[in-house]
C-alpha positions as CSV (number, residue, x, y, z in Angstrom):
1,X,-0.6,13.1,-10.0
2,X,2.0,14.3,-12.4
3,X,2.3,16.2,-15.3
4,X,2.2,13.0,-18.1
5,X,-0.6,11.8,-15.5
6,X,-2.9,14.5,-16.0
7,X,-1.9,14.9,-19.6
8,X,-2.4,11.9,-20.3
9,X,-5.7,11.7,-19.1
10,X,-6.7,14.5,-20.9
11,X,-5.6,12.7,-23.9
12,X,-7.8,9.7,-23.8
13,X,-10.8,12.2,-22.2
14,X,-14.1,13.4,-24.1
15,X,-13.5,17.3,-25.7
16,X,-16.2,18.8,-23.2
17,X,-15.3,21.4,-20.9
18,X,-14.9,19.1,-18.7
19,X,-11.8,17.9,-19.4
20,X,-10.3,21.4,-20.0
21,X,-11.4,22.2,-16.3
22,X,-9.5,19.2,-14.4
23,X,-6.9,20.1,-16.5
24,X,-6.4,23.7,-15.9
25,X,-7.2,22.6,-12.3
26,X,-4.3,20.1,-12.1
27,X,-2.0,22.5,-13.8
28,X,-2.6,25.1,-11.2
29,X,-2.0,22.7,-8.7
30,X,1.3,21.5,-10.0
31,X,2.5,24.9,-10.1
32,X,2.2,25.0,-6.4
33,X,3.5,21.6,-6.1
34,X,6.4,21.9,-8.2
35,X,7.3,26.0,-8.3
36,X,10.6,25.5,-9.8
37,X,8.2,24.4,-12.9
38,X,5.3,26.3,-12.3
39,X,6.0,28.1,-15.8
40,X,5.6,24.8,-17.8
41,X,2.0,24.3,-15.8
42,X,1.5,28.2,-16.4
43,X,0.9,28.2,-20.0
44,X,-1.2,24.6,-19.9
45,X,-3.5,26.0,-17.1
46,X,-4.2,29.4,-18.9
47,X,-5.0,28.3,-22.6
48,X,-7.2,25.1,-20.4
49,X,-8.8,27.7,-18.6
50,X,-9.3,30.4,-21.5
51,X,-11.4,27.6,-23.5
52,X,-13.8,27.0,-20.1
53,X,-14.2,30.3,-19.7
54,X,-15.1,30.7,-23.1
55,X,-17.2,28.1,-23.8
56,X,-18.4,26.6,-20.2
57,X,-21.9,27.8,-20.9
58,X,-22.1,27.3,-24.7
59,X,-22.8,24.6,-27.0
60,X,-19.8,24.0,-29.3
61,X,-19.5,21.8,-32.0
62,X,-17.8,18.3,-31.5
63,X,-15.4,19.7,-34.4
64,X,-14.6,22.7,-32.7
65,X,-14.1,20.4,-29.5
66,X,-11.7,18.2,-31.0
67,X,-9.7,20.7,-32.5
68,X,-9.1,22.7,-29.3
69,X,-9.0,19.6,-27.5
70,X,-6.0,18.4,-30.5
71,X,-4.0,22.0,-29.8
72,X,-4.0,21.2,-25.6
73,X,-2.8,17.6,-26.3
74,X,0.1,19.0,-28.4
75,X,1.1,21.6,-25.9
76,X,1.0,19.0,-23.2
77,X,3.5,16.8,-25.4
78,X,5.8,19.9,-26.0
79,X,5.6,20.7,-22.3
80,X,6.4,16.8,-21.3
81,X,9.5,16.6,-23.3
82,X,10.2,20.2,-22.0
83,X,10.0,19.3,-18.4
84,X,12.3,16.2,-19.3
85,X,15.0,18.2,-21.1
86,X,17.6,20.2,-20.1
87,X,16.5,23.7,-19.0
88,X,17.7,25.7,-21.9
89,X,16.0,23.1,-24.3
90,X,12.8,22.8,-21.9
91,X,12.7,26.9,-22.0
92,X,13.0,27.2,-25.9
93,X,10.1,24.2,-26.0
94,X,8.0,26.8,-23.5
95,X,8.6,29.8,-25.5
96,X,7.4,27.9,-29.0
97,X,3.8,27.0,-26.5
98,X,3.7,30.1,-25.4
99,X,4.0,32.2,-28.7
100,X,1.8,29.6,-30.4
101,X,-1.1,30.2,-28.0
102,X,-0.5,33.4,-27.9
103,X,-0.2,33.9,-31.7
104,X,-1.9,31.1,-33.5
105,X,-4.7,29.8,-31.5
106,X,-8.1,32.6,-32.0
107,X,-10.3,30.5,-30.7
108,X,-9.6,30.0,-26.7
């Protein structure tokens, strides 16, 4: 499975940890599929995982849910037309993911 697979399927999936899982899970094994873009799977597996680690064994509102699950499915698109660009374009679309989770998402 690719990258716009997984994403993908993590689009059209329920907000439950679930989803979050098999997707950090795919993104980790991408990076070991596909090391010269392991950086691009990175930052998708770590902000996945951060919100199962945070809320695996918690009840969390469908809103909260859908908003974390809303942030994912626009750092998957960023990433997808990143890992279609050329690099210096696909490395400035990883920096904005990277300093968005990093900066603007409090929550996971």
């Amino acid at each position: 499975m690719n990258f716009d697979e997984s994403a993908g399927r993590f689009e059209k999936a329920e907000s439950g940890t679930d989803s979050f899982k098999l997707l950090y899970k795919d993104a980790f094994r991408l990076m070991k599929e596909d090391a010269a873009n392991a950086a691009f799977y990175f930052v998708i597996g770590v902000a996945a995982h951060g919100y199962v680690v945070q809320y695996e064994d918690q009840g969390v509102t469908p809103e909260s849910a859908d908003k974390a699950k809303e942030i994912l499915v626009g750092f998957n698109r960023k990433i997808s037309r990143a890992l279609r660009s050329a690099p210096d374009a696909g490395l400035s679309l990883l920096g904005e993911v990277t300093a968005d989770y990093q900066f603007n998402v409090h929550d996971f």
